[in-house]
N, CA, C and O atoms as a GROMACS GRO file, in nm:
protein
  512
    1UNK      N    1   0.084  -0.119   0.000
    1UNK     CA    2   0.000   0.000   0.000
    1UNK      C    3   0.089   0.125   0.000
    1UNK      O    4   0.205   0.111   0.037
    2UNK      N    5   0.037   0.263  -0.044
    2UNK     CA    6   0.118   0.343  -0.075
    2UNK      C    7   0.140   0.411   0.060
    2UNK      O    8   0.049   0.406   0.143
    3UNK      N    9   0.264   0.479   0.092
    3UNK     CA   10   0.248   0.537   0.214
    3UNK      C   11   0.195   0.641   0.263
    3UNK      O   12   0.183   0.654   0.385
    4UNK      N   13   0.140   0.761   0.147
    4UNK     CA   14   0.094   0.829   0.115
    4UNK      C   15  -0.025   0.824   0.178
    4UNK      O   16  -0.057   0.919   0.249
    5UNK      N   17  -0.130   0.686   0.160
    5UNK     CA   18  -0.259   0.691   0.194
    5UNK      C   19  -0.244   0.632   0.337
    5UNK      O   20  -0.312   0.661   0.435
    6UNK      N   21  -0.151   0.551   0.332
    6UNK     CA   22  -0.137   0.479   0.494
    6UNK      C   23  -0.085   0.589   0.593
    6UNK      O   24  -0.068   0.562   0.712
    7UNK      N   25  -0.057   0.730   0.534
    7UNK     CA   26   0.036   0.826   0.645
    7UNK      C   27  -0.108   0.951   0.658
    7UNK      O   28  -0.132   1.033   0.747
    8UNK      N   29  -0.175   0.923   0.542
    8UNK     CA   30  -0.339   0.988   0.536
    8UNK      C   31  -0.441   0.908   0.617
    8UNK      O   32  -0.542   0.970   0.649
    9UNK      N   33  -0.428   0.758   0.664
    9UNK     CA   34  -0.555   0.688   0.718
    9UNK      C   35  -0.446   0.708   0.879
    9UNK      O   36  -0.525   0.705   0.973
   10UNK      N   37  -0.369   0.717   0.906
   10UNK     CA   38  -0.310   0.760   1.008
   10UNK      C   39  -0.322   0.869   1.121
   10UNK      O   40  -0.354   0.855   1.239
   11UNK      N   41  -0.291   0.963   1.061
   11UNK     CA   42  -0.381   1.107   1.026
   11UNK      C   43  -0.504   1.117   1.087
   11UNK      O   44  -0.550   1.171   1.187
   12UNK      N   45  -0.543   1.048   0.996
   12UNK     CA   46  -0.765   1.060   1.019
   12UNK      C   47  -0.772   0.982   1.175
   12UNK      O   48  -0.867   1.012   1.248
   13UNK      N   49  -0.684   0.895   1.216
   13UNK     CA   50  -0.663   0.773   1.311
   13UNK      C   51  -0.652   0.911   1.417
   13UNK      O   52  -0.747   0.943   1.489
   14UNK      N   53  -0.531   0.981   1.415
   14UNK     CA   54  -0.474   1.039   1.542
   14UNK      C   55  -0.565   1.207   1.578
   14UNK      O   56  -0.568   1.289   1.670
   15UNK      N   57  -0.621   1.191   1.463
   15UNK     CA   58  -0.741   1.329   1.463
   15UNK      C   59  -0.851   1.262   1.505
   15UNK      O   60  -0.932   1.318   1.579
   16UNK      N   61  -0.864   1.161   1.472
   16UNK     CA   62  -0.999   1.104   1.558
   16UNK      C   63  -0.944   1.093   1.726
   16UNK      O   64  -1.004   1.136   1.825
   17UNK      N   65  -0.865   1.052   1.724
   17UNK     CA   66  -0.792   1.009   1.830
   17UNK      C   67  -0.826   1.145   1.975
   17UNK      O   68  -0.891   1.140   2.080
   18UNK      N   69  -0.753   1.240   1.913
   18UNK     CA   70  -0.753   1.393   1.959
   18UNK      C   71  -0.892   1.419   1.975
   18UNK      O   72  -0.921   1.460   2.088
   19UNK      N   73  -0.996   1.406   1.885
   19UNK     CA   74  -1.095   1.458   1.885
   19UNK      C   75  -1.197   1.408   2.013
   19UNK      O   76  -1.282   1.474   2.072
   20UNK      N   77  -1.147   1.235   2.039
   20UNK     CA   78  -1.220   1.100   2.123
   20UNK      C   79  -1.150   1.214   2.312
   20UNK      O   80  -1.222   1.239   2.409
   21UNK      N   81  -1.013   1.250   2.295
   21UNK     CA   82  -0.940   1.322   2.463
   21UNK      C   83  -0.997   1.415   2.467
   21UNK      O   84  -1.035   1.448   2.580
   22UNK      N   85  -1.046   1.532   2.320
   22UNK     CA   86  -1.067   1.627   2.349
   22UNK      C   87  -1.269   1.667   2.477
   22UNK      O   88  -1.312   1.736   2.569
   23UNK      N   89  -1.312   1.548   2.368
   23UNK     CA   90  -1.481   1.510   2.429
   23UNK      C   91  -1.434   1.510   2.644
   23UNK      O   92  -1.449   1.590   2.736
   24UNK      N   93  -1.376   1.370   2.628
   24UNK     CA   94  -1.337   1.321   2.752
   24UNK      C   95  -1.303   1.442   2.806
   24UNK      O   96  -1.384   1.469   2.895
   25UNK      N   97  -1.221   1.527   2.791
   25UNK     CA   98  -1.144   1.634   2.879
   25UNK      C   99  -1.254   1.720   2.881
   25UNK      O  100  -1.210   1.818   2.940
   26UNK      N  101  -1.353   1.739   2.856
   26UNK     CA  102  -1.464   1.825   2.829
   26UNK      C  103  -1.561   1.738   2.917
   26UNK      O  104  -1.630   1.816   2.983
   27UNK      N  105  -1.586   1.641   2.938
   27UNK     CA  106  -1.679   1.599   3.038
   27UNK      C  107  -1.661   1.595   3.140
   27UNK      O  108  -1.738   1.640   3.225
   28UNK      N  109  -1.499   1.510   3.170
   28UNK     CA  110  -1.431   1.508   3.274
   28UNK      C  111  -1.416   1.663   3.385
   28UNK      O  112  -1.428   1.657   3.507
   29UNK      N  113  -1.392   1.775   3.318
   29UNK     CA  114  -1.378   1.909   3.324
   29UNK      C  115  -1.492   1.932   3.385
   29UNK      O  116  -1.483   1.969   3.502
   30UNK      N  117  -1.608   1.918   3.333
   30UNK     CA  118  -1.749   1.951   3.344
   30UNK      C  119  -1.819   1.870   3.486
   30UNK      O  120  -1.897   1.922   3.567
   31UNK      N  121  -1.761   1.717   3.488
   31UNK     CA  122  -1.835   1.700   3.578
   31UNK      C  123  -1.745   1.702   3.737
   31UNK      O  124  -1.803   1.707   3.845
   32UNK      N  125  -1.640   1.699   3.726
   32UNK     CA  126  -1.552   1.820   3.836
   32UNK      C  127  -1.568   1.966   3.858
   32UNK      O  128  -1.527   2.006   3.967
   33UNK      N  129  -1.611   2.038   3.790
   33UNK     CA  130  -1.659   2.162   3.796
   33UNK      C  131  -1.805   2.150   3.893
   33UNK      O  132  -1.818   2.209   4.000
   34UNK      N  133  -1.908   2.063   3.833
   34UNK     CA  134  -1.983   2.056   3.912
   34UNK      C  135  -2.003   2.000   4.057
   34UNK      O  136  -2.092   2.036   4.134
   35UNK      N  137  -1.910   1.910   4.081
   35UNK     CA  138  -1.894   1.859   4.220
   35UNK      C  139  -1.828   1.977   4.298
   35UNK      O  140  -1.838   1.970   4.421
   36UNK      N  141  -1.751   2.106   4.237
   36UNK     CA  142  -1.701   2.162   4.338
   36UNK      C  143  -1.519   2.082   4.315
   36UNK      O  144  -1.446   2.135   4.398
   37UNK      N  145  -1.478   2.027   4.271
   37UNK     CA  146  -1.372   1.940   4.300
   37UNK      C  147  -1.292   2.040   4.181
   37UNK      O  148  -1.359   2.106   4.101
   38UNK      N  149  -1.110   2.042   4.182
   38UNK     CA  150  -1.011   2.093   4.150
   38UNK      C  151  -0.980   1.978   4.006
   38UNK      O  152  -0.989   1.855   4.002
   39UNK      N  153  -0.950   2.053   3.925
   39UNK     CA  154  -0.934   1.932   3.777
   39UNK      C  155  -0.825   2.002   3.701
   39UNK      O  156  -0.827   1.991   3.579
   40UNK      N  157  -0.718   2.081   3.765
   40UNK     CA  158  -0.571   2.089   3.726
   40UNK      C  159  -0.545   1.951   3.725
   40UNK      O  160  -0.433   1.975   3.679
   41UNK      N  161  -0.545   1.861   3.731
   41UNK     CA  162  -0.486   1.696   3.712
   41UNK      C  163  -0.567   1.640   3.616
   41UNK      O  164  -0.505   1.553   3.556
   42UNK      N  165  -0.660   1.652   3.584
   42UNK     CA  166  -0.766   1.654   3.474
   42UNK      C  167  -0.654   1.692   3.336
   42UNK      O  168  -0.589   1.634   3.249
   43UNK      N  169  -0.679   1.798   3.375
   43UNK     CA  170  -0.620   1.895   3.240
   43UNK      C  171  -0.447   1.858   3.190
   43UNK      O  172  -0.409   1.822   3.079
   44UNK      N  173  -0.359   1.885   3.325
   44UNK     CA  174  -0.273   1.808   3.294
   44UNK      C  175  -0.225   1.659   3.230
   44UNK      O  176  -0.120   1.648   3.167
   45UNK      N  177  -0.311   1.555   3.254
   45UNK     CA  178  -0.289   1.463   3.207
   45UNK      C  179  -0.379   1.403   3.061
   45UNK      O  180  -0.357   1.297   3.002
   46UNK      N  181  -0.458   1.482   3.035
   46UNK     CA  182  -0.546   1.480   2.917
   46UNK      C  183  -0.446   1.588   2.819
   46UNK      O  184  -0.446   1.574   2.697
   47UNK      N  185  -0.390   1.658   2.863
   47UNK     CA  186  -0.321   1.800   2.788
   47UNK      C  187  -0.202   1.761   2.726
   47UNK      O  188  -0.163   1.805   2.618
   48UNK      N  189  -0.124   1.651   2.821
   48UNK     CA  190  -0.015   1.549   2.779
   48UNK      C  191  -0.027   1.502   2.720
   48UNK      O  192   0.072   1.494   2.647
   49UNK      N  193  -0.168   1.403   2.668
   49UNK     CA  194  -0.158   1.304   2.590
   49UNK      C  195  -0.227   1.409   2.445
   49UNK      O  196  -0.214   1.358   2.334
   50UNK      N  197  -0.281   1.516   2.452
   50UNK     CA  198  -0.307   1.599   2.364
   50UNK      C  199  -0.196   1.647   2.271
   50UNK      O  200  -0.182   1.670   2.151
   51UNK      N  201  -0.114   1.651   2.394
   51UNK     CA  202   0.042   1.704   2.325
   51UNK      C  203   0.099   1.626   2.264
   51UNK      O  204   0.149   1.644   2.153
   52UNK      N  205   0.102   1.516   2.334
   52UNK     CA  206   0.182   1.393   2.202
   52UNK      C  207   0.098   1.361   2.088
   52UNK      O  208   0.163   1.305   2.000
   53UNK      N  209   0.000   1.374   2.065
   53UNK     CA  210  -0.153   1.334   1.932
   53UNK      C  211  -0.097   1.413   1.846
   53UNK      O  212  -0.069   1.368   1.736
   54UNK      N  213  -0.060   1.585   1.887
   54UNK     CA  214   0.002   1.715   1.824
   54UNK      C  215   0.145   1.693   1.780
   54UNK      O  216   0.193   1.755   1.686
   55UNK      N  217   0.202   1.618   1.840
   55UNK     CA  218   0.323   1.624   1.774
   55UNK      C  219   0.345   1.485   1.678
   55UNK      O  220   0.423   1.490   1.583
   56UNK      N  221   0.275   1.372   1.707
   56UNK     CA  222   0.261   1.259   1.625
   56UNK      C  223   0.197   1.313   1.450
   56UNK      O  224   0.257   1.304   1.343
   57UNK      N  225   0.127   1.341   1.463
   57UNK     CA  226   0.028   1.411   1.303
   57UNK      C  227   0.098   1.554   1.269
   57UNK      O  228   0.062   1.588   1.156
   58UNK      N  229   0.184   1.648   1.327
   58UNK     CA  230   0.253   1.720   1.281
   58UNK      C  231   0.385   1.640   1.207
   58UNK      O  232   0.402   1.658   1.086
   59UNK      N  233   0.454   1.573   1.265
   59UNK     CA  234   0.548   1.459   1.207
   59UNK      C  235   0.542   1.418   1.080
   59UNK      O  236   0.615   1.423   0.981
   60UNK      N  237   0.375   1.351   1.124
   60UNK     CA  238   0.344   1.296   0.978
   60UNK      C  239   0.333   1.390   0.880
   60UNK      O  240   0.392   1.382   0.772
   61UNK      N  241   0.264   1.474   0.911
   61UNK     CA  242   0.197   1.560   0.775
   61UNK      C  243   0.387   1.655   0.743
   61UNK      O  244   0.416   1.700   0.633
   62UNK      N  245   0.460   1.660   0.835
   62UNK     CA  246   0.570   1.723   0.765
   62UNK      C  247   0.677   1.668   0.703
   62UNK      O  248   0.776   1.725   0.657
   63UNK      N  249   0.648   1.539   0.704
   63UNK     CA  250   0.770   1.458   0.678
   63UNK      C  251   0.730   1.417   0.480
   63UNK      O  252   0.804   1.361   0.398
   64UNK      N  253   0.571   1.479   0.460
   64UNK     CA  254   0.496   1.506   0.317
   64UNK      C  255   0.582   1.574   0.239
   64UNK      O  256   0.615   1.544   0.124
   65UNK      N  257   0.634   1.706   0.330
   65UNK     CA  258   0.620   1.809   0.236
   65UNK      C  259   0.795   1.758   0.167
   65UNK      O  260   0.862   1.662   0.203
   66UNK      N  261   0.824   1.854   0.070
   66UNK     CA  262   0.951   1.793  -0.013
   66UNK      C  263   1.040   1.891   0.016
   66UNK      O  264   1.008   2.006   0.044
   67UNK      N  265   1.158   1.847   0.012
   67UNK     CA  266   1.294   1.947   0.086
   67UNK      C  267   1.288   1.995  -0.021
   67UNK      O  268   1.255   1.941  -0.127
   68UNK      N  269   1.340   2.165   0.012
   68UNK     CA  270   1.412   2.205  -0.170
   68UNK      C  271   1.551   2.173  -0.179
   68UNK      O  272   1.608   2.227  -0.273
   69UNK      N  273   1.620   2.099  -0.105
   69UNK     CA  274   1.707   2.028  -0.200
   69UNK      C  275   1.697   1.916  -0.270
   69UNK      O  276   1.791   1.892  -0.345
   70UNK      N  277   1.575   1.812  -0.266
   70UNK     CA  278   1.494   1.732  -0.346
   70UNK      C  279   1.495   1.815  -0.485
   70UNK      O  280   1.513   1.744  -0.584
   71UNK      N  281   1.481   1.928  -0.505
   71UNK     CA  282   1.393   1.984  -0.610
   71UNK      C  283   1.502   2.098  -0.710
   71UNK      O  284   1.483   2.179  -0.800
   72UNK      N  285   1.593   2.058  -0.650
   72UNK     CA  286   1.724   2.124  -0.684
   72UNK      C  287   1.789   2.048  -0.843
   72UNK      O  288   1.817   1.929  -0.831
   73UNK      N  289   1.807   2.095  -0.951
   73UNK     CA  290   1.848   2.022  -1.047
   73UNK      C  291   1.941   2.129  -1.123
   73UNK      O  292   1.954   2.246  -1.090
   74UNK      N  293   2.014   2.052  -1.249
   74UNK     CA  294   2.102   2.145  -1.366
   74UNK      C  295   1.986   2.145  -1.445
   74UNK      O  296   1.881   2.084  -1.463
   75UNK      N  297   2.082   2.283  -1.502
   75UNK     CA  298   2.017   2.321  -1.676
   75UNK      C  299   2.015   2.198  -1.726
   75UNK      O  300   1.900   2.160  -1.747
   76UNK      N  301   2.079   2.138  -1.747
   76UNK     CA  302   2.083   1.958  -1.854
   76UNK      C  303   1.961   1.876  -1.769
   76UNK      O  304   1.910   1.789  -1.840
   77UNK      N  305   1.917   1.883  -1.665
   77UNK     CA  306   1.787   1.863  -1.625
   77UNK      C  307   1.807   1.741  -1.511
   77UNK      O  308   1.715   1.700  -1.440
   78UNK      N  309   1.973   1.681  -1.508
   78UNK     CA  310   2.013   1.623  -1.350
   78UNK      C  311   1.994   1.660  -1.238
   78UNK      O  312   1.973   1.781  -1.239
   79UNK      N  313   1.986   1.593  -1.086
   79UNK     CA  314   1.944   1.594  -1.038
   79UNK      C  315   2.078   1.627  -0.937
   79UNK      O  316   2.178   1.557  -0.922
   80UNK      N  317   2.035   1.802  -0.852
   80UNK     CA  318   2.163   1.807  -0.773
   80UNK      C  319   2.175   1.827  -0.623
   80UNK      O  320   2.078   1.869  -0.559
   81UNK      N  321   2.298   1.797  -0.563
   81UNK     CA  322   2.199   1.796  -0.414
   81UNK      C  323   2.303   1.928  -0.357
   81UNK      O  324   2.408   1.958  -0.414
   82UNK      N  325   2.259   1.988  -0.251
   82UNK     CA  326   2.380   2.090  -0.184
   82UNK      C  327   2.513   2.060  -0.212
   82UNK      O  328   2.569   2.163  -0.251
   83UNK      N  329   2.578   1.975  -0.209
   83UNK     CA  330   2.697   1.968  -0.182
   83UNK      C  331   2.750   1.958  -0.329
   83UNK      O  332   2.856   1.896  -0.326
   84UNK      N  333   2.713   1.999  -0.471
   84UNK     CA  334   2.747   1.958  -0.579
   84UNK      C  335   2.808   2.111  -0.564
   84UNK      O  336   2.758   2.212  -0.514
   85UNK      N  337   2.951   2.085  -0.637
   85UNK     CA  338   2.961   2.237  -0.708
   85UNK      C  339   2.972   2.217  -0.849
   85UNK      O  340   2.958   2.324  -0.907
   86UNK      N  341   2.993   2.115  -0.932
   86UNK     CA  342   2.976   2.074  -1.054
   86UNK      C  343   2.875   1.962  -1.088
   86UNK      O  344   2.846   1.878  -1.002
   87UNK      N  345   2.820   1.959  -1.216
   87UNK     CA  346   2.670   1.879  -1.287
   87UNK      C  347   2.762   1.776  -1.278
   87UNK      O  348   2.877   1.790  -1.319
   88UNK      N  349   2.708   1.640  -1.214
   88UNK     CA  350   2.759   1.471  -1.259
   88UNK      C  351   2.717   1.426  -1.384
   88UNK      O  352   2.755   1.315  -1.423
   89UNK      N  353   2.626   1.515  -1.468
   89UNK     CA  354   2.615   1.483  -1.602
   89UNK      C  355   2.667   1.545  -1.727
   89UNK      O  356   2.697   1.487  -1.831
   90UNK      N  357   2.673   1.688  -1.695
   90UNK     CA  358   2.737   1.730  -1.784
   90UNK      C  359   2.833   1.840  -1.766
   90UNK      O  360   2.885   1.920  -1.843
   91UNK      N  361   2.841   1.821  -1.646
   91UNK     CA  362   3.013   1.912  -1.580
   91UNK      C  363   3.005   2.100  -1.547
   91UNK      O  364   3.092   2.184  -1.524
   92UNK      N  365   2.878   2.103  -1.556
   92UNK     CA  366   2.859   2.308  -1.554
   92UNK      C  367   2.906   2.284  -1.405
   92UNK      O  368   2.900   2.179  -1.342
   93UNK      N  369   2.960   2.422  -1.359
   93UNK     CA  370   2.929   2.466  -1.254
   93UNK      C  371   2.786   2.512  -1.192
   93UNK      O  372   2.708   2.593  -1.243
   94UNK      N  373   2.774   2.450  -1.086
   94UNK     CA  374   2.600   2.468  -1.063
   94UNK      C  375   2.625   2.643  -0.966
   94UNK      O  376   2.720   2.706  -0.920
   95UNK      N  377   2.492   2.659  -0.976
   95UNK     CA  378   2.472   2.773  -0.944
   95UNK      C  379   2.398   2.778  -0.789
   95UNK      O  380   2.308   2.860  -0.773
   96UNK      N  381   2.435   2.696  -0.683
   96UNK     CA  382   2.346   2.688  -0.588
   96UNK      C  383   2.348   2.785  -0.506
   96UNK      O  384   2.452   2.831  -0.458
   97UNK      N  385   2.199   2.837  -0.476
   97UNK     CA  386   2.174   2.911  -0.361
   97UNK      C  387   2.255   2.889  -0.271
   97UNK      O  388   2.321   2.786  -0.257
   98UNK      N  389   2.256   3.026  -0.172
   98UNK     CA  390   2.294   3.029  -0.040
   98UNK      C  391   2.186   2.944   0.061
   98UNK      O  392   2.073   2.991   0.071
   99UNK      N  393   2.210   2.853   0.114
   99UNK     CA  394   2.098   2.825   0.192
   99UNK      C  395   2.157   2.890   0.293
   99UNK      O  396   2.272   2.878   0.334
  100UNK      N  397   2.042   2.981   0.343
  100UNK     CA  398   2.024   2.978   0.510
  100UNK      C  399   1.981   2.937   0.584
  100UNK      O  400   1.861   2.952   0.607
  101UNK      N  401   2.075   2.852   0.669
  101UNK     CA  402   1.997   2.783   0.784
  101UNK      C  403   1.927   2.870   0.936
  101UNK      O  404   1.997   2.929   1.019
  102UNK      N  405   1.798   2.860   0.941
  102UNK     CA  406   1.757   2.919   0.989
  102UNK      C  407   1.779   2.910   1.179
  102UNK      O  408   1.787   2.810   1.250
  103UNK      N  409   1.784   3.023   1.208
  103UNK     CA  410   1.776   2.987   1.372
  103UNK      C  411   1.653   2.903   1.445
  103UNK      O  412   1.567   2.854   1.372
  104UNK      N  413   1.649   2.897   1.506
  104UNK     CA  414   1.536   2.822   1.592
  104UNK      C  415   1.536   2.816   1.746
  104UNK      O  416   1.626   2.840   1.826
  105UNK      N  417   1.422   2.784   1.762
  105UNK     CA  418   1.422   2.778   1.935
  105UNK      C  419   1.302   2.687   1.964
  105UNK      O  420   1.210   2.672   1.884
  106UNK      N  421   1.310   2.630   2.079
  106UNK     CA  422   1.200   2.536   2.135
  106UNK      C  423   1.018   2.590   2.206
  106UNK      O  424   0.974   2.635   2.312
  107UNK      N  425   0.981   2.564   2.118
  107UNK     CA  426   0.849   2.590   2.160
  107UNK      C  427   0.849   2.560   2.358
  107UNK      O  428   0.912   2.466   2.407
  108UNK      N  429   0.784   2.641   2.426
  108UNK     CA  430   0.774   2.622   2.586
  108UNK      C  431   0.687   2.534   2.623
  108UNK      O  432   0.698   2.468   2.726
  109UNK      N  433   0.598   2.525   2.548
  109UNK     CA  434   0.482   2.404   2.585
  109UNK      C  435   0.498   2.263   2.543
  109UNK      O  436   0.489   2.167   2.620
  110UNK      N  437   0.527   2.254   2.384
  110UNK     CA  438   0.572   2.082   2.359
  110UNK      C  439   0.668   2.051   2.306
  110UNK      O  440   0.686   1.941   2.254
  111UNK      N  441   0.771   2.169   2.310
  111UNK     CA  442   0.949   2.120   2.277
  111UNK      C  443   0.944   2.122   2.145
  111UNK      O  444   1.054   2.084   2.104
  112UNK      N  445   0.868   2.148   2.053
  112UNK     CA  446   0.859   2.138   1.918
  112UNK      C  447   0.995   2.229   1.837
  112UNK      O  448   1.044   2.318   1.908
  113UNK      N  449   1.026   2.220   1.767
  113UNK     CA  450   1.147   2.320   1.703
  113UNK      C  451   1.080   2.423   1.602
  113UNK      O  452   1.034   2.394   1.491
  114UNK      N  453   1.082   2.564   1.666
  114UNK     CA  454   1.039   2.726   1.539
  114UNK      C  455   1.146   2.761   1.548
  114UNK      O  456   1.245   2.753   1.620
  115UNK      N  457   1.086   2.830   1.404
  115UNK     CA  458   1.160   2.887   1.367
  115UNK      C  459   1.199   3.045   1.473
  115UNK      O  460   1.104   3.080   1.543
  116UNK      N  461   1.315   3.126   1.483
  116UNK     CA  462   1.337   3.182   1.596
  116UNK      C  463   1.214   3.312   1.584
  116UNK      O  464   1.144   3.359   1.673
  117UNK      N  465   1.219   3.333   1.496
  117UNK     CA  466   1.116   3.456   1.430
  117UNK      C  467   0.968   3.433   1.428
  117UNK      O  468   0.889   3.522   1.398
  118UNK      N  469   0.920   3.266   1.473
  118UNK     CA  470   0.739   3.254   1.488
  118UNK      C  471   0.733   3.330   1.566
  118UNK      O  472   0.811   3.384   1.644
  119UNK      N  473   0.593   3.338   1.534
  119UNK     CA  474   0.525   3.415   1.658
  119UNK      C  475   0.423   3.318   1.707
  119UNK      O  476   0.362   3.351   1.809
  120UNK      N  477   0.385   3.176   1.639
  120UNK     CA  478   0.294   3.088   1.723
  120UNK      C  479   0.399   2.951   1.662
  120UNK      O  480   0.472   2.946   1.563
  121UNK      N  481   0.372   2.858   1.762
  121UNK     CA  482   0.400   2.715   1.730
  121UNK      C  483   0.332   2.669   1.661
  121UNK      O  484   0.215   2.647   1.693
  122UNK      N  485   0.397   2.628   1.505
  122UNK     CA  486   0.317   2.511   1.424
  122UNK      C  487   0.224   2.382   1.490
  122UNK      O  488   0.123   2.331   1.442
  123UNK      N  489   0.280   2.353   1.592
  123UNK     CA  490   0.229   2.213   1.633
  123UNK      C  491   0.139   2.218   1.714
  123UNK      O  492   0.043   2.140   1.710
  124UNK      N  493   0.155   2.318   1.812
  124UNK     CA  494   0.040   2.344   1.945
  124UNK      C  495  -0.055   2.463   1.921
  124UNK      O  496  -0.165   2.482   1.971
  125UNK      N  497   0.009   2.533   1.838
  125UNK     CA  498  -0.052   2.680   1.850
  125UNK      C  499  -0.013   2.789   1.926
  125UNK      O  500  -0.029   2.898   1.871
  126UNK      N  501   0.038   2.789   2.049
  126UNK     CA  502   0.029   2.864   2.166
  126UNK      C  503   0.149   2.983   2.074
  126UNK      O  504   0.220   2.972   1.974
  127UNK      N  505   0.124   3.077   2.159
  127UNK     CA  506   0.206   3.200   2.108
  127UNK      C  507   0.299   3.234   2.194
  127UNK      O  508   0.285   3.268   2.311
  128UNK      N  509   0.468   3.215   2.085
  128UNK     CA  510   0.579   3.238   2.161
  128UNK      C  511   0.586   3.371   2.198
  128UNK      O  512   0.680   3.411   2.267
   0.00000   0.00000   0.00000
């Protein structure tokens, strides 16, 4: 099977998944609220396993997208990766971008890696 659809029925798996803690943490919440009873431990441990659902299906869905050095080729229409400074097919000097590697820093809530310049985390949302 292609991985494509198996990394898509996955997906639908860990969004259902999220969607099944999110209900629970919403009842659970609700019917501690009404007893009068404290549900910081509620939240914490439903919020954890929220966090890993968030970083499992961010994984997936980014590991889709295609590097641009995948997509990097010569005029003669070979295929080149960063480290070429000459075509293996027909000898030009390639012309490669500067890549900049970007800074980064750790999201505070699920350790995720932004870029240093977000202003929200891809994975959780929350605003650095």
């Amino acid at each position: 099977m292609n991985n494509t659809v198996e990394d898509k029925r996955t997906v639908q798996d860990l969004t259902a998944a999220k969607t099944k803690v999110l209900v629970e943490l919403g009842q659970e919440v609700y019917l501690a609220y009404r007893r009068g009873d404290k549900f910081t431990s509620i939240l914490d441990e439903k919020g954890e396993l929220l966090k890993e659902l968030d970083k499992k299906i961010h994984s997936i869905i980014s590991q889709k997208k295609p590097e641009a050095v995948d997509m990097m080729e010569c005029s003669c229409g070979a295929a080149l990766t960063e480290d070429d400074l000459f075509c293996q097919q027909c000898g030009k000097k390639t012309d490669m971008p500067d890549i900049d590697y970007e800074e980064t820093s750790l999201c505070y809530r699920c350790d995720n890696e932004v870029p240093a310049n977000a202003k929200y985390c891809n994975v959780c949302g929350v605003k650095i």
